[in-house]
DSSP file (Angstrom, degrees, kcal/mol; ACC not computed):
  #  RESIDUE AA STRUCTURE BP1 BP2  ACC     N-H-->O    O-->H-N    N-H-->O    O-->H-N    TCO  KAPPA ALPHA  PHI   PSI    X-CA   Y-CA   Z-CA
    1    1 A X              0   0    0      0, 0.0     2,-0.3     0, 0.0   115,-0.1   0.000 360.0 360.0 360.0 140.5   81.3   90.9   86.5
    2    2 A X  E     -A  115   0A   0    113,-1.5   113,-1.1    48,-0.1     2,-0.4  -0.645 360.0-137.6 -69.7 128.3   84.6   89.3   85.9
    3    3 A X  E     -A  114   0A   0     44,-0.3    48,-2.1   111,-0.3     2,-0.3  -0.907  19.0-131.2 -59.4 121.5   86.5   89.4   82.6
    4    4 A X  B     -d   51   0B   0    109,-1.4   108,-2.7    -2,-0.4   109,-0.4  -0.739  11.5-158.1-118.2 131.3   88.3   86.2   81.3
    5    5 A X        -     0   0    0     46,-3.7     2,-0.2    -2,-0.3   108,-0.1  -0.360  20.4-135.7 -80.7 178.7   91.9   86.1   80.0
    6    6 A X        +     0   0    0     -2,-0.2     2,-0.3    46,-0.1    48,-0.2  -0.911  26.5 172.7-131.5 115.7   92.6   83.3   77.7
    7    7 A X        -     0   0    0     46,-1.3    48,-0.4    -2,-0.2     4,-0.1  -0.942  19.5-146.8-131.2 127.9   95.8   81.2   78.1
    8    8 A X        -     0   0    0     -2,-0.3    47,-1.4    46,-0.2     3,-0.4   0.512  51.6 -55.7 -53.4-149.2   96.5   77.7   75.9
    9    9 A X  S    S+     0   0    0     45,-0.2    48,-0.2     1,-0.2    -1,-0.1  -0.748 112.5  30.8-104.2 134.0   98.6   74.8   77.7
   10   10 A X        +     0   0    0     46,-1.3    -1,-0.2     1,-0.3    47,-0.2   0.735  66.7 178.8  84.3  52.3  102.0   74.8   79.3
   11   11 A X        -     0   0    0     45,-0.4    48,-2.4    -3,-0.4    49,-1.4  -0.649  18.0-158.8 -48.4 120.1  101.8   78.5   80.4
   12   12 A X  B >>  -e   60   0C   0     47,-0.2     4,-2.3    -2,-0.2     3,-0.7  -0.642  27.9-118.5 -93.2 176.2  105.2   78.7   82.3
   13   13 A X  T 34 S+     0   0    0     47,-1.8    53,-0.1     1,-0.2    48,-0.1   0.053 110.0  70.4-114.1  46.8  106.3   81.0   84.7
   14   14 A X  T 34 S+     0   0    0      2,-0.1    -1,-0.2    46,-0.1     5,-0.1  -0.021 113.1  38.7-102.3  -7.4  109.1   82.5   82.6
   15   15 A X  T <4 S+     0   0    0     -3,-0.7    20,-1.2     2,-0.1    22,-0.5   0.580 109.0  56.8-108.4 -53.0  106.0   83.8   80.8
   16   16 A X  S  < S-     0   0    0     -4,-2.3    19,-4.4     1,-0.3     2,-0.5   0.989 134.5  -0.1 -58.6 -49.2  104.0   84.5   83.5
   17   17 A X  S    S-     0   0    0     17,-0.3    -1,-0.3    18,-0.2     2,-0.2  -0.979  92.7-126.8-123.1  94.5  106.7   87.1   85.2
   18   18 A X    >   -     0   0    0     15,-0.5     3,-0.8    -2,-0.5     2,-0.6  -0.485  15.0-118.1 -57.9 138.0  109.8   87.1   82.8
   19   19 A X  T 3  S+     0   0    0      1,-0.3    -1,-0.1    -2,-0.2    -4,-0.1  -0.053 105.2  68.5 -81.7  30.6  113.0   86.3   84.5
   20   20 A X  T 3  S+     0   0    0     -2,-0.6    -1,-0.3     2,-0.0    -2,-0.1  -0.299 102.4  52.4 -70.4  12.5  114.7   89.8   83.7
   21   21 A X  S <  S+     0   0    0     -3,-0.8    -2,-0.2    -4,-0.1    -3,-0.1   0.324  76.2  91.8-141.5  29.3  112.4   91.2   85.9
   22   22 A X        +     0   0    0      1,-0.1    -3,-0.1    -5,-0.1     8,-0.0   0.264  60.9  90.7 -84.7 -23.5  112.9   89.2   88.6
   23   23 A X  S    S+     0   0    0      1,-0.1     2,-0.4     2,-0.1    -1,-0.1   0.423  86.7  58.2 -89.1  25.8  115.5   91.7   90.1
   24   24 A X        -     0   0    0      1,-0.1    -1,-0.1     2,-0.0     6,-0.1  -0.914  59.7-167.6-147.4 119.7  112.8   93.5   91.9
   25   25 A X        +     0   0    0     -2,-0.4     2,-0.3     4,-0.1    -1,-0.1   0.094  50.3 119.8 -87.2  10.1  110.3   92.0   94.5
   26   26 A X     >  -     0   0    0      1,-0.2     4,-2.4     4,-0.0     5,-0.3  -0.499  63.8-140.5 -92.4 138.8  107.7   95.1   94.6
   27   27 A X  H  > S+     0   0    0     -2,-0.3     4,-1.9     1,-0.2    -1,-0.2   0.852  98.7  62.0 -61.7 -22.5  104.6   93.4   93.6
   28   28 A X  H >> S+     0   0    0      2,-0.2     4,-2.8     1,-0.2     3,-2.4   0.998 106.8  48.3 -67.8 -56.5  103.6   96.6   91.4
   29   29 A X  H 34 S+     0   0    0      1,-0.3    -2,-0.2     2,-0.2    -1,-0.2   0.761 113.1  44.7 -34.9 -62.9  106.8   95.9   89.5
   30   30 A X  H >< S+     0   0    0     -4,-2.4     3,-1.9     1,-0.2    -1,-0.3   0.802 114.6  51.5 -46.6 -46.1  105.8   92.2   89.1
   31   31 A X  H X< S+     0   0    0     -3,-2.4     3,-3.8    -4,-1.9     2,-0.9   0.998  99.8  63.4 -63.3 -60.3  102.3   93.3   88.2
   32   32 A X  T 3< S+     0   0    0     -4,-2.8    -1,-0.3     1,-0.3    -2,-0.2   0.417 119.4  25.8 -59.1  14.2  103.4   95.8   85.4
   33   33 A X  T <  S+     0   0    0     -3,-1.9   -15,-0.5    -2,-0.9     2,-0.3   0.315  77.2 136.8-170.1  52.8  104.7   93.1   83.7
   34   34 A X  S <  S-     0   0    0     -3,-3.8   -17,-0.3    36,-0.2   -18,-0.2  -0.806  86.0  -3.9 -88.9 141.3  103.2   90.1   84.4
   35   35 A X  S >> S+     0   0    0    -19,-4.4     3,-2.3   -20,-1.2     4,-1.8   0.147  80.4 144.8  43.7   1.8  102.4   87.8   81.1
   36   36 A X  T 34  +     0   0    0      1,-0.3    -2,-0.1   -20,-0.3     6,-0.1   0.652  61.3  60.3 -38.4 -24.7  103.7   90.7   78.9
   37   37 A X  T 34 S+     0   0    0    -22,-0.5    -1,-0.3     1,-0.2     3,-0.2   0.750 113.3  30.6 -75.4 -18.1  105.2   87.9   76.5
   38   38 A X  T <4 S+     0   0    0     -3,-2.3     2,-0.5     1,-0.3    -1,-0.2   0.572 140.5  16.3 -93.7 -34.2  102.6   86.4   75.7
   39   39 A X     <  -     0   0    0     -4,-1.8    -1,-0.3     2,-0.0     4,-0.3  -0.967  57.1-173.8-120.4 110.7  100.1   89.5   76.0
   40   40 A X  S    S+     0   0    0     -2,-0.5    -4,-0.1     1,-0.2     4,-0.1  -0.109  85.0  52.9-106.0  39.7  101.7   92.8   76.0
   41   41 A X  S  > S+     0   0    0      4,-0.0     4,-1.6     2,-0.0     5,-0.2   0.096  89.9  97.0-133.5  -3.3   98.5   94.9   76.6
   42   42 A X  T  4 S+     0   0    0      2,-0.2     4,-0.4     1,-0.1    -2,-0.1   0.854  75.2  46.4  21.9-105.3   97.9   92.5   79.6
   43   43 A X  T  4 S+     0   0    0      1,-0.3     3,-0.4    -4,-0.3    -1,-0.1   0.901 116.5  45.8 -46.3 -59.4   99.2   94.4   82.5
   44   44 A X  T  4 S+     0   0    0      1,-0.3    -1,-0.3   -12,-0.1    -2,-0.2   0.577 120.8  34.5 -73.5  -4.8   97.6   97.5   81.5
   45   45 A X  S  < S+     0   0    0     -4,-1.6     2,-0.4     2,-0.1    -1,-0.3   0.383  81.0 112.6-118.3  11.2   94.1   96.1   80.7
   46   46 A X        -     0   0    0     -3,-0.4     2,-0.6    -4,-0.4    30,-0.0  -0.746  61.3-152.2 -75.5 108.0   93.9   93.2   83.5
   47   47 A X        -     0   0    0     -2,-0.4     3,-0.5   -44,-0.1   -44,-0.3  -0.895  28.8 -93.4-110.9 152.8   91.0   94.9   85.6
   48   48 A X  S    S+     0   0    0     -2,-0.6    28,-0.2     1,-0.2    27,-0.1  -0.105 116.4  24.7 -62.9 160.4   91.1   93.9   89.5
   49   49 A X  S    S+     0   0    0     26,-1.8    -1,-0.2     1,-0.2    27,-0.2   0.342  90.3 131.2  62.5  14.2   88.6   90.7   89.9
   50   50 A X  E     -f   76   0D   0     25,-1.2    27,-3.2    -3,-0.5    28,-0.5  -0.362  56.5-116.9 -85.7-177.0   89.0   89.6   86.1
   51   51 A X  E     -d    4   0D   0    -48,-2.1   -46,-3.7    25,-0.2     2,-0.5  -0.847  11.7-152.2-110.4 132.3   89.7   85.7   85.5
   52   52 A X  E     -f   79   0D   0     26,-2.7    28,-2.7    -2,-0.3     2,-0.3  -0.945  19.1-165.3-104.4 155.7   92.6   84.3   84.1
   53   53 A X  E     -f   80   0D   0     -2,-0.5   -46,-1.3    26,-0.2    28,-0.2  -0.905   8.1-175.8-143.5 115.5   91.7   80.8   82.3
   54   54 A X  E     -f   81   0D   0     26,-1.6    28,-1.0     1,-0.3   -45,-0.2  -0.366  24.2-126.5-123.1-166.1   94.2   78.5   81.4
   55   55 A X  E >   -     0   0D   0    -47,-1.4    28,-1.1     1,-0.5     3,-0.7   0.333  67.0 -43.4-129.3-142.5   94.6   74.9   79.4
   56   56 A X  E 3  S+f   83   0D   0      1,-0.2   -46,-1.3    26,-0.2    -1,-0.5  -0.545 121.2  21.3-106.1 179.2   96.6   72.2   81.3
   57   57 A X  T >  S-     0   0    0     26,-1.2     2,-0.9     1,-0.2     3,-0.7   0.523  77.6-176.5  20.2  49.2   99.6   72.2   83.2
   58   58 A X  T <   +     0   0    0     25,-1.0    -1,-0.2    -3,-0.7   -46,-0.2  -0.449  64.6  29.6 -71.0 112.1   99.3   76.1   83.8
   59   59 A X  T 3  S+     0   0    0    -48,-2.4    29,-0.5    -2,-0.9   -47,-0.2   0.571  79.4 161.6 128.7  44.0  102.3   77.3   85.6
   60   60 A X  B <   +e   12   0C   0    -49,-1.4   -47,-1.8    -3,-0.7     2,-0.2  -0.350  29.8  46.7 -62.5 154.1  104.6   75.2   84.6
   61   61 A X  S    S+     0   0    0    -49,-0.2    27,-0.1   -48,-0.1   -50,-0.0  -0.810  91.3  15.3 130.9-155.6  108.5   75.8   84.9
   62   62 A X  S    S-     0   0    0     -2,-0.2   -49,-0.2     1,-0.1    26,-0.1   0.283  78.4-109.9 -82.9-174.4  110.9   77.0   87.7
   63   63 A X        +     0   0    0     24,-0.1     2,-0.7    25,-0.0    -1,-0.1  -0.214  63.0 156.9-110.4  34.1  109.3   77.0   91.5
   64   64 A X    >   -     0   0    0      1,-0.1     3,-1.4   -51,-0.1     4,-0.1  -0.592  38.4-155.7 -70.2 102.2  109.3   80.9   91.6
   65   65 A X  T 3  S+     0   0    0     -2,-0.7     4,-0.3     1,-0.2     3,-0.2   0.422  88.3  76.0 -55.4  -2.6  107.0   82.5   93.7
   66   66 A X  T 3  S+     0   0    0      2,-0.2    -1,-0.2     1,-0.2    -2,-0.0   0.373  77.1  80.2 -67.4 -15.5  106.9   85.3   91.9
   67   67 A X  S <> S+     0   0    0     -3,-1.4     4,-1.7     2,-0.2     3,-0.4   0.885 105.2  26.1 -67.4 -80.2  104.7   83.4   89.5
   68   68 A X  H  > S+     0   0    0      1,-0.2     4,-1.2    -3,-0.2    -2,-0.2   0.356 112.1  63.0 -91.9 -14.5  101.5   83.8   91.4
   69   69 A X  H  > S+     0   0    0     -4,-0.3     4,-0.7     2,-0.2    -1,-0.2   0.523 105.3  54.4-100.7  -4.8  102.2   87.0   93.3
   70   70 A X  H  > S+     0   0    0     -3,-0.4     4,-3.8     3,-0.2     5,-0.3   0.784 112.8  42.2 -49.6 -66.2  102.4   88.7   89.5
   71   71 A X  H  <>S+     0   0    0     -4,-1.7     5,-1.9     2,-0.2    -2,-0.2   0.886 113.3  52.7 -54.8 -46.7   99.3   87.5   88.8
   72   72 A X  H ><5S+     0   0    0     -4,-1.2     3,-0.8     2,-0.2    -1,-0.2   0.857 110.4  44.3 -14.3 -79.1   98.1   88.4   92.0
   73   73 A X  H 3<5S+     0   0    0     -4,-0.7    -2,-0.2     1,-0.2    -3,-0.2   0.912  97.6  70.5 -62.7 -42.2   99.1   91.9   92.0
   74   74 A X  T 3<5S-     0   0    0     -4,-3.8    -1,-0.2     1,-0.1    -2,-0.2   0.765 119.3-113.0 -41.2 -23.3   97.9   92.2   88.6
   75   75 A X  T < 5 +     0   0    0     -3,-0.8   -26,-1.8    -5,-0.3   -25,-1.2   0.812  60.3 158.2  71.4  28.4   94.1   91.9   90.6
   76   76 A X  E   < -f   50   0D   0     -5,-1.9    -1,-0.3    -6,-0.2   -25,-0.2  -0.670  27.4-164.2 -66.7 127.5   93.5   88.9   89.2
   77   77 A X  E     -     0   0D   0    -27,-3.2    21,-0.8    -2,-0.4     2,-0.2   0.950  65.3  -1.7 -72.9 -34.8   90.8   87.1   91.6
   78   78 A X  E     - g   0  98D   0    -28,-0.5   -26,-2.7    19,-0.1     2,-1.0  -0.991  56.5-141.0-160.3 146.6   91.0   83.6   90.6
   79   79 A X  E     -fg  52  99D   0     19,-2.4    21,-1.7    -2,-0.2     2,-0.7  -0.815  16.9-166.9-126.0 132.4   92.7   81.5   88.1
   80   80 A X  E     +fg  53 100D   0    -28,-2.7   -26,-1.6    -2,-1.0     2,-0.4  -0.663  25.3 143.7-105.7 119.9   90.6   78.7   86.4
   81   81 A X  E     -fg  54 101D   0     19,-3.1    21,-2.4    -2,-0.7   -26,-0.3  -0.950  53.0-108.3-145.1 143.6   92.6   76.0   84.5
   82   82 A X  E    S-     0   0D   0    -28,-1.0    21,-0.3    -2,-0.4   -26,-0.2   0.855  97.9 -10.2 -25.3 -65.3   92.6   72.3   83.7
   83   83 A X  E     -f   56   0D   0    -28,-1.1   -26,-1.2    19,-0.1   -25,-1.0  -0.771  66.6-136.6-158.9 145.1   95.2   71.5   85.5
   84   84 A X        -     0   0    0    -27,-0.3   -25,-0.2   -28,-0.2     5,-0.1  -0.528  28.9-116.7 -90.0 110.7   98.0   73.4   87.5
   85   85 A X        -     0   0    0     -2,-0.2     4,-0.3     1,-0.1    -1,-0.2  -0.181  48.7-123.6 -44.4 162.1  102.0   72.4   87.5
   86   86 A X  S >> S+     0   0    0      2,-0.2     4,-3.0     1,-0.2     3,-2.3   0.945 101.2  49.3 -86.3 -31.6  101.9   71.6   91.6
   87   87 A X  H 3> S+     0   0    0      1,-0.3     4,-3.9     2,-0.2    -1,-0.2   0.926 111.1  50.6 -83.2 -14.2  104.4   73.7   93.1
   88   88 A X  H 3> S+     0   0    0    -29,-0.5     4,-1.5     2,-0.2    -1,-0.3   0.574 111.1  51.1 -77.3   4.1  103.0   76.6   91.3
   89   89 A X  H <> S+     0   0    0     -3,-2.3     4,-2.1    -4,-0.3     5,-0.4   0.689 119.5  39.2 -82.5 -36.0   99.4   75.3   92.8
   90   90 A X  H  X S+     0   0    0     -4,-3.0     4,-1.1     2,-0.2     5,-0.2   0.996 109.4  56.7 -72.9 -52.8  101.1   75.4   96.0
   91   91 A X  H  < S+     0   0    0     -4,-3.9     4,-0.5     1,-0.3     6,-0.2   0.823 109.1  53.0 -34.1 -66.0  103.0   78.4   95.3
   92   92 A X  H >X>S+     0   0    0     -4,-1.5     4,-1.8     1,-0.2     3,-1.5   0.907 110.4  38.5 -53.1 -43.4   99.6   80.0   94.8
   93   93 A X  H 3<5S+     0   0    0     -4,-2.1    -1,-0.2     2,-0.2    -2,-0.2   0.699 107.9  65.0 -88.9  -2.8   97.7   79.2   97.9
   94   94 A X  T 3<5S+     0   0    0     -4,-1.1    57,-1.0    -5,-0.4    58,-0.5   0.671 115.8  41.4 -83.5  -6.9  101.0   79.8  100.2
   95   95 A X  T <45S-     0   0    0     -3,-1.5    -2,-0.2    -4,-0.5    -1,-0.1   0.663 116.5-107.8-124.9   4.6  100.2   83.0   98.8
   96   96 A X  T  <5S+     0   0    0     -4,-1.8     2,-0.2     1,-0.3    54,-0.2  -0.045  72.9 128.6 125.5 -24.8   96.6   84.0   98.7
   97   97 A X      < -     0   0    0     -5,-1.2     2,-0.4    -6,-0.2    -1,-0.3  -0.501  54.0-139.8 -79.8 135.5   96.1   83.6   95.1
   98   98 A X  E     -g   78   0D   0    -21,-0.8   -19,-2.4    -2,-0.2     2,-0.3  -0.651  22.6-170.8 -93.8 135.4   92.6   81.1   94.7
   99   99 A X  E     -g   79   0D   0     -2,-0.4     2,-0.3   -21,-0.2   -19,-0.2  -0.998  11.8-153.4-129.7 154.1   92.6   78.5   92.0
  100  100 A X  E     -g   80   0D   0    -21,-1.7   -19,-3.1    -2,-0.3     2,-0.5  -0.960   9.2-146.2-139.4 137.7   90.2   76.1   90.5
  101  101 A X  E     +g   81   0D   0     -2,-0.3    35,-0.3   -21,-0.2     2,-0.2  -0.376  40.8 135.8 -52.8 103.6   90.6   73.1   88.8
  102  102 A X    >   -     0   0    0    -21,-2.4     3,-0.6    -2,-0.5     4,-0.3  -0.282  31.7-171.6-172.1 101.1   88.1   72.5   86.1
  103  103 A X  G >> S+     0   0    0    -21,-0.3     4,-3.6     1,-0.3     3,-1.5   0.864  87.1  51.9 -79.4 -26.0   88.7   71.2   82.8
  104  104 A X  G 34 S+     0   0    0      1,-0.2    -1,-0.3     2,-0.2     4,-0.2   0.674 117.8  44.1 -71.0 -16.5   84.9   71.9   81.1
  105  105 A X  G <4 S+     0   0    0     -3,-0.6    -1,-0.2     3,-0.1    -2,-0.2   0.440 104.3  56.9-114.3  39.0   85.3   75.5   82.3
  106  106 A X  T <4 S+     0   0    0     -3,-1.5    -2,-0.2    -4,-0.3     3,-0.1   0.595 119.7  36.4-118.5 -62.2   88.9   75.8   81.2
  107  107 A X  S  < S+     0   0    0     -4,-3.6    -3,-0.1     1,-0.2    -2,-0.1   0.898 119.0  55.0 -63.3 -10.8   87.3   74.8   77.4
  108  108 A X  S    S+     0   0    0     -5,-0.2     2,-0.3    -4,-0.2    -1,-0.2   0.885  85.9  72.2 -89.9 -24.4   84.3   76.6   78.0
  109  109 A X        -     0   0    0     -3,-0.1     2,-0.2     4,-0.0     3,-0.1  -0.679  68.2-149.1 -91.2 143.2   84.9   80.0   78.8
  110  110 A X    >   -     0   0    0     -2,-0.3     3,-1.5     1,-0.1  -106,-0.2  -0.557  37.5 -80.6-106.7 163.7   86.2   82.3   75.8
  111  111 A X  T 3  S+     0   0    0      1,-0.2  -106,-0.2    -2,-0.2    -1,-0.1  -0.472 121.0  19.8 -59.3 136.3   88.6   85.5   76.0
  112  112 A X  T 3  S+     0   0    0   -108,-2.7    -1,-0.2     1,-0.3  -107,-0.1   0.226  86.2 146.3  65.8   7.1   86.1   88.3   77.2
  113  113 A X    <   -     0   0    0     -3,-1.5  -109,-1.4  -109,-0.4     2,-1.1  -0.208  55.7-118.5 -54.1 144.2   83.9   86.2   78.3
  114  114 A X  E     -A    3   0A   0   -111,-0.2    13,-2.9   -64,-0.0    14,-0.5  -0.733  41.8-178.4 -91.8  96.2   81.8   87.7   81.7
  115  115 A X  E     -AB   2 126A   0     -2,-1.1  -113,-1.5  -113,-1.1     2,-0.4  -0.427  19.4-172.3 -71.2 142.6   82.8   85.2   84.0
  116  116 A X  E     - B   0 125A   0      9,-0.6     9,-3.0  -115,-0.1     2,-0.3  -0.957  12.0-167.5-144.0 156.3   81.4   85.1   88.1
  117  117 A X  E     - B   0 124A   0     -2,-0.4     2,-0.6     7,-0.3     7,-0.2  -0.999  12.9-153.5-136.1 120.9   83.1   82.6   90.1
  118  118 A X        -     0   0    0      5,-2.0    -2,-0.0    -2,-0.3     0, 0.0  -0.883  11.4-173.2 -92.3 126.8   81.8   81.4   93.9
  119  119 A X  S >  S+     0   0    0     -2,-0.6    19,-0.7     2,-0.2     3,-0.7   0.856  86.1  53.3 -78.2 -28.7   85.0   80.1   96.0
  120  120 A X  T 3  S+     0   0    0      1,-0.2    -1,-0.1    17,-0.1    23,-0.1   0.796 121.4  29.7 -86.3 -22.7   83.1   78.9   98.8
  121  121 A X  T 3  S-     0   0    0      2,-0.1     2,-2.6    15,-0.1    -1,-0.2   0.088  96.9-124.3-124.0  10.5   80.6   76.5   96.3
  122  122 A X    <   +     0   0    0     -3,-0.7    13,-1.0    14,-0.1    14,-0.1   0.319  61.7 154.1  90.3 -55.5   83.2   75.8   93.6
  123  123 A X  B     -H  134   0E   0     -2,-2.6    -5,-2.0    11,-0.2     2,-0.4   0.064  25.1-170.0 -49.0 133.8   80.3   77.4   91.3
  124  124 A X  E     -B  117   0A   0      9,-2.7     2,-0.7    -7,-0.2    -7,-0.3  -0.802   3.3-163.1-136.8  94.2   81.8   79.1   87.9
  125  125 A X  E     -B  116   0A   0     -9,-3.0     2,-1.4    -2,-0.4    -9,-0.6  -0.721  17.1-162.1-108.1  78.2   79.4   81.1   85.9
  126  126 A X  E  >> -BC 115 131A   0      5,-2.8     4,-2.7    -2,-0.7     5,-0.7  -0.604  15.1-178.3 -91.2 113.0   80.1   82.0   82.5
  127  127 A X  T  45S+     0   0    0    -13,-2.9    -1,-0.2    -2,-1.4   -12,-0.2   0.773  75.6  66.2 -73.1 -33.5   77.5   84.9   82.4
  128  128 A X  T  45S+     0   0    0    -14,-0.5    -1,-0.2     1,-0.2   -13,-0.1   0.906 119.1  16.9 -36.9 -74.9   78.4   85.5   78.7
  129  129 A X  T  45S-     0   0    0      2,-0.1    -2,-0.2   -15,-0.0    -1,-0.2   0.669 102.0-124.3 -76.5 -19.9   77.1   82.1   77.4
  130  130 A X  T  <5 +     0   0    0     -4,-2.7     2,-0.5     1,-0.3    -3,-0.2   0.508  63.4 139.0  84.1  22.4   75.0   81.4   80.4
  131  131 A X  B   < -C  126   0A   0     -5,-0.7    -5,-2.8   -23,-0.1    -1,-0.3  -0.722  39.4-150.4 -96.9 145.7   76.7   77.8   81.1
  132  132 A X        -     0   0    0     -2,-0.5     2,-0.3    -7,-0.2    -7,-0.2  -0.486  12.8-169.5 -95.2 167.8   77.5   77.0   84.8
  133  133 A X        -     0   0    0     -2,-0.2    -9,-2.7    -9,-0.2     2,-0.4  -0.990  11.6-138.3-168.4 159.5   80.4   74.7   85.8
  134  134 A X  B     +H  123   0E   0     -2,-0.3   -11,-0.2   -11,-0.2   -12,-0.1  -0.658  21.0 172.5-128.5  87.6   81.4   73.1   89.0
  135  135 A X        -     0   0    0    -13,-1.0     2,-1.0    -2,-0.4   -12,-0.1  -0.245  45.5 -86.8 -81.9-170.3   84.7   72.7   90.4
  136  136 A X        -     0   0    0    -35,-0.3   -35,-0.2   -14,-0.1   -14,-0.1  -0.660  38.2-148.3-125.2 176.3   85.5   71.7   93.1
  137  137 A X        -     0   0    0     -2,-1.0     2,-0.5   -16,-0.1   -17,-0.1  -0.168  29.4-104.1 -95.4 168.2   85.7   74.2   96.3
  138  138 A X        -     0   0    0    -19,-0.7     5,-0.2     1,-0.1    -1,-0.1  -0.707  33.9 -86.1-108.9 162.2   88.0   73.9   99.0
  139  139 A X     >  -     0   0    0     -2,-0.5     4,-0.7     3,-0.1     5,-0.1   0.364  47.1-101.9 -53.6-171.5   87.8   72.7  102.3
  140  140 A X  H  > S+     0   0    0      2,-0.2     4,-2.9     1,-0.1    -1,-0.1   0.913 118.5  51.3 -73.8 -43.1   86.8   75.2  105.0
  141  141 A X  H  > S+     0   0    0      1,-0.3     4,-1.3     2,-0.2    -1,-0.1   0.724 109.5  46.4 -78.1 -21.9   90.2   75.7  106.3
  142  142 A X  H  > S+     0   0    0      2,-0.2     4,-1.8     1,-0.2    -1,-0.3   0.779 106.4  59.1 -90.5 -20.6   92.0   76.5  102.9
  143  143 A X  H  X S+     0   0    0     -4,-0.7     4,-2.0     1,-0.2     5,-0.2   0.945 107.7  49.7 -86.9 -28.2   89.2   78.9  101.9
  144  144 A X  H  X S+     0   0    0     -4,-2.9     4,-1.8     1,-0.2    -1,-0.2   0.952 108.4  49.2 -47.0 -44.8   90.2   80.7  105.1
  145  145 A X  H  <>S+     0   0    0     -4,-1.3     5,-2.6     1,-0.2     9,-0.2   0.842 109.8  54.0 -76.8 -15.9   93.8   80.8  104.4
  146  146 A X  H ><5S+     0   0    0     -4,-1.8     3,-2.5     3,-0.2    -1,-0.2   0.965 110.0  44.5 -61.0 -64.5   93.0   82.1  101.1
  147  147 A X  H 3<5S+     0   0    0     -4,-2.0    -2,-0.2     1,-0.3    -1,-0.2   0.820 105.5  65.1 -51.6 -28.9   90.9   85.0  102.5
  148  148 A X  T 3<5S-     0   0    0     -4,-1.8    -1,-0.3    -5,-0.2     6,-0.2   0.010 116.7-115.8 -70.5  17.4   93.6   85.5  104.9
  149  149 A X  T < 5S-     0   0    0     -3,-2.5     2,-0.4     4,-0.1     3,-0.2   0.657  72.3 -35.7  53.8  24.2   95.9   86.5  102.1
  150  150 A X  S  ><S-     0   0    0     -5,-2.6     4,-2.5    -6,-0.2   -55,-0.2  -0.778  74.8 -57.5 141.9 160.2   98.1   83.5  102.6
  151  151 A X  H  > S+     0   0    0    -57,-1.0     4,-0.6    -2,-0.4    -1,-0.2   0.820 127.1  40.8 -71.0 -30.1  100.1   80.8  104.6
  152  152 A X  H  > S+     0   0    0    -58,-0.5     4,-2.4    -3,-0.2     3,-0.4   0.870 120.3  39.5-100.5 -42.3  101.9   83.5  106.7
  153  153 A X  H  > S+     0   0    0      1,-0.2     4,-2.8    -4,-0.2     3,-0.3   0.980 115.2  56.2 -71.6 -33.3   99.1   86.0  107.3
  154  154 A X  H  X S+     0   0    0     -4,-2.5     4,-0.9    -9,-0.2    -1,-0.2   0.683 114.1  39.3 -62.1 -23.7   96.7   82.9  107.8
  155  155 A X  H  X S+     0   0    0     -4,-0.6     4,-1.1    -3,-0.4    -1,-0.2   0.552 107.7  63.1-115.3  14.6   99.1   81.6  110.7
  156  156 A X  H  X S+     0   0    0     -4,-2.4     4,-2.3    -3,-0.3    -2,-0.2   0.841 100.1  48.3 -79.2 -38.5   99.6   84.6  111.7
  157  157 A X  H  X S+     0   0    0     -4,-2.8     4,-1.3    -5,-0.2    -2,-0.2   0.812 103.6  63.2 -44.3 -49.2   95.9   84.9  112.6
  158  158 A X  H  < S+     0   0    0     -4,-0.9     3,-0.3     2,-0.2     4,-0.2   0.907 106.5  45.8 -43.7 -62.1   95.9   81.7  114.4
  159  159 A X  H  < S+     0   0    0     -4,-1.1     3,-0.4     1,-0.2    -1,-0.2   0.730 107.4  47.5 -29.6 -57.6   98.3   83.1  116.7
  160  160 A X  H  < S+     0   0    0     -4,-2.3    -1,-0.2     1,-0.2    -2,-0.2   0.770 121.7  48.0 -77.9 -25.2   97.0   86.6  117.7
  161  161 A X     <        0   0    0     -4,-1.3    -1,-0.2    -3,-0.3    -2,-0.2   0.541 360.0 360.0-101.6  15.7   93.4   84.2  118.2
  162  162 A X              0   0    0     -3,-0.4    -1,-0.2    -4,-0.2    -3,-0.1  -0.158 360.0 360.0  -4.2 360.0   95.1   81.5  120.1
């Protein structure tokens, strides 16, 4: 089971990864202090698979890729929100990280809630209360590049099977 973070509306991503810690790409770095402004026990209590779940326009703010590869490294699986600034929607699936559009299970699921989430069916399971929700899943081709960890490892695969 999945653990669900709780974040309101306009999460930026001067919040997600603050930009004084920007002067280092190693993703642990990024991890060890991704949302710390908004959560400072976060980093260290984000266990890999949990859910982040956010309110509308989550990832708002500069076009940093840094954004979603925090969150990422953090071992977050999937990040569930109303709705998503775009380039940080893009941002995410150029980099692996899966997100799902879905505004009754953005209000429905609570901080600690036991979340399970299917990517291939969309399906979003808040285990806690026992209500389902349905986003919606993504095509065949993106849930491959997702599993492929990304736009570059995903066309890199294409290549070597080519």
């Amino acid at each position: 089971m999945s653990k669900a973070w709780r974040f309101g509306d306009d999460v930026d991503t001067d919040v997600i990864i603050p930009a004084r810690y920007l002067n280092k790409t190693s993703h642990k770095h990024l991890a060890a202090h991704c949302m710390e402004d908004v959560d400072a026990s976060f980093a260290e209590a984000v266990q890999v698979g949990d859910v982040i779940v956010g309110g509308k326009n989550f990832g708002c703010g500069s076009s940093r890729e840094h954004a979603p590869l925090a969150i990422k490294s953090a071992g977050v699986q999937v990040v569930i929100a109303e709705s998503f600034a775009r380039i940080f929607y893009r941002n995410s699936l150029n980099i692996g990280l899966p997100i799902l559009e879905c505004s009754e299970a953005a209000r429905g699921i609570q901080a600690g809630d036991d979340v399970s989430v299917n990517l291939e069916t969309g399906e979003i399971l808040n285990v806690t209360q026992g209500t389902r929700f349905q986003a919606r899943p993504f095509p065949p081709f993106m849930q491959e590049l997702i599993k492929a960890g990304g736009l570059i490892p995903y066309i890199k695969g294409r290549k070597n099977n080519a």
